[in-house]
C-alpha positions in Angstrom: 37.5 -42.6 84.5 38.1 -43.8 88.2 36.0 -43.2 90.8 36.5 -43.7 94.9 33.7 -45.2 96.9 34.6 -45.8 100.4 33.4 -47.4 104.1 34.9 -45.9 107.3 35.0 -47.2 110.7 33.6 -50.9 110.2 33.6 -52.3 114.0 34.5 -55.7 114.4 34.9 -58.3 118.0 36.9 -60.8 116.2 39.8 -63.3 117.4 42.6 -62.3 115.5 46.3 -62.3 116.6 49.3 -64.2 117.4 48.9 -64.5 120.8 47.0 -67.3 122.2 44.7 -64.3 124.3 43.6 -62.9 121.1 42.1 -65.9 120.0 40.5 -66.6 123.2 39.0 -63.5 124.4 39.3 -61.8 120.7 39.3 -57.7 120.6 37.7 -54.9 118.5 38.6 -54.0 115.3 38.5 -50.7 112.9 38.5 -51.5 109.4 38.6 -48.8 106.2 38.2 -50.0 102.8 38.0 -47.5 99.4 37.2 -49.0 95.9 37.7 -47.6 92.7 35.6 -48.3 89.9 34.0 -46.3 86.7 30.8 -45.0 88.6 30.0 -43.3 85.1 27.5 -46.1 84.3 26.0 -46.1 87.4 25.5 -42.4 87.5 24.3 -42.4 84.5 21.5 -44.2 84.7 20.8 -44.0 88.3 20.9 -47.8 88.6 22.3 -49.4 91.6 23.5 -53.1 89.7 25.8 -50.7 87.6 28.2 -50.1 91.0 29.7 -52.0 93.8 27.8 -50.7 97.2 29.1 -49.8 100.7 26.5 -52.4 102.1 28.2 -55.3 100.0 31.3 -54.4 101.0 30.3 -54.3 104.5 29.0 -57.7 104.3 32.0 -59.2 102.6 34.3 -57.8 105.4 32.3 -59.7 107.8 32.3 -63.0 105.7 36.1 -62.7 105.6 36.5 -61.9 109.0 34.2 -64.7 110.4 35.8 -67.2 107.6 39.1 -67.9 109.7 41.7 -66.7 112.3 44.4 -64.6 111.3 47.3 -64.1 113.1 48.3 -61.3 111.3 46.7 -58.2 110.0 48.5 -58.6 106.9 47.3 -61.5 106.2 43.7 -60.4 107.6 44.0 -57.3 105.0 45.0 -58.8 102.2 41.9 -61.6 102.5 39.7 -58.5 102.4 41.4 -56.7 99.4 41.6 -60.4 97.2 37.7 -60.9 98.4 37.0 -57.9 96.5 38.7 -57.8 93.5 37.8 -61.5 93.0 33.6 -61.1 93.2 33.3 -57.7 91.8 34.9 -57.6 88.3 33.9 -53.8 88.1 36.6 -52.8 90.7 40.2 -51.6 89.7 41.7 -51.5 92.9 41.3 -51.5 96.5 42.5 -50.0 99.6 41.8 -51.5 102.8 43.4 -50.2 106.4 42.8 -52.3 109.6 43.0 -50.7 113.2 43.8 -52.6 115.8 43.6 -50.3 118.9 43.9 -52.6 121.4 47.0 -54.5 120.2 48.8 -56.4 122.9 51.7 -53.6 123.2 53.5 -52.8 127.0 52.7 -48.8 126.2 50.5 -46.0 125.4 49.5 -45.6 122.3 46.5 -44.8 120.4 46.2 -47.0 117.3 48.2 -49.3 115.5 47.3 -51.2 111.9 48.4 -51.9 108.4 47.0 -50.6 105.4 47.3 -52.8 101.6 46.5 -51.3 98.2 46.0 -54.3 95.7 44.7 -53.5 92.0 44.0 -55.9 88.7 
């Protein structure tokens, strides 16, 4: 069995981008990430150490975004998705989606990102 835990709407200032600007002056970021995983154990016996949890997840997005520059978001998600798989064994596959609202595009729009699904 496969189970979906997710985190929505991490908010990030961080100084990634190709253009010279970004780095500089950085911008805000939106970042989604879902995990699956067999819960089952967890459930089970009500014991946190038997599942990976939101809050770690939340800290290792941070640790990957303050680890380097990327310039771009592919790169940026795909550093999130290989942080996960690789220090939480329990995890089958991950999704993780990256806004970047603020992108430097001549134009009106409301969002723009990338979104990677990576599995063992």
């Amino acid at each position: 069995m496969t189970d979906r835990i997710f985190l929505r709407g991490v908010e990030l200032h961080a100084y990634h981008g190709l253009h010279e600007e970004e780095a500089r002056l950085g911008q805000r970021f939106v970042i989604d990430v879902d995990w699956w995983l067999d819960t089952g154990p967890a459930a089970a016996s009500d014991d946190y150490t038997a599942t990976v949890g939101y809050e770690k997840i939340f800290e290792l997005v941070h640790e990957v975004s303050s680890g380097r520059r990327f310039h771009m978001l592919e790169a940026f998600a795909q550093a999130i998705a290989a942080a996960v798989l690789e220090r939480y064994a329990r995890v089958e596959k991950v999704r993780v989606e990256i806004h970047k609202p603020s992108a430097p595009i001549a134009g009106i729009f409301r969002d723009a990102g990338v979104e990677i699904v990576r599995s063992r």
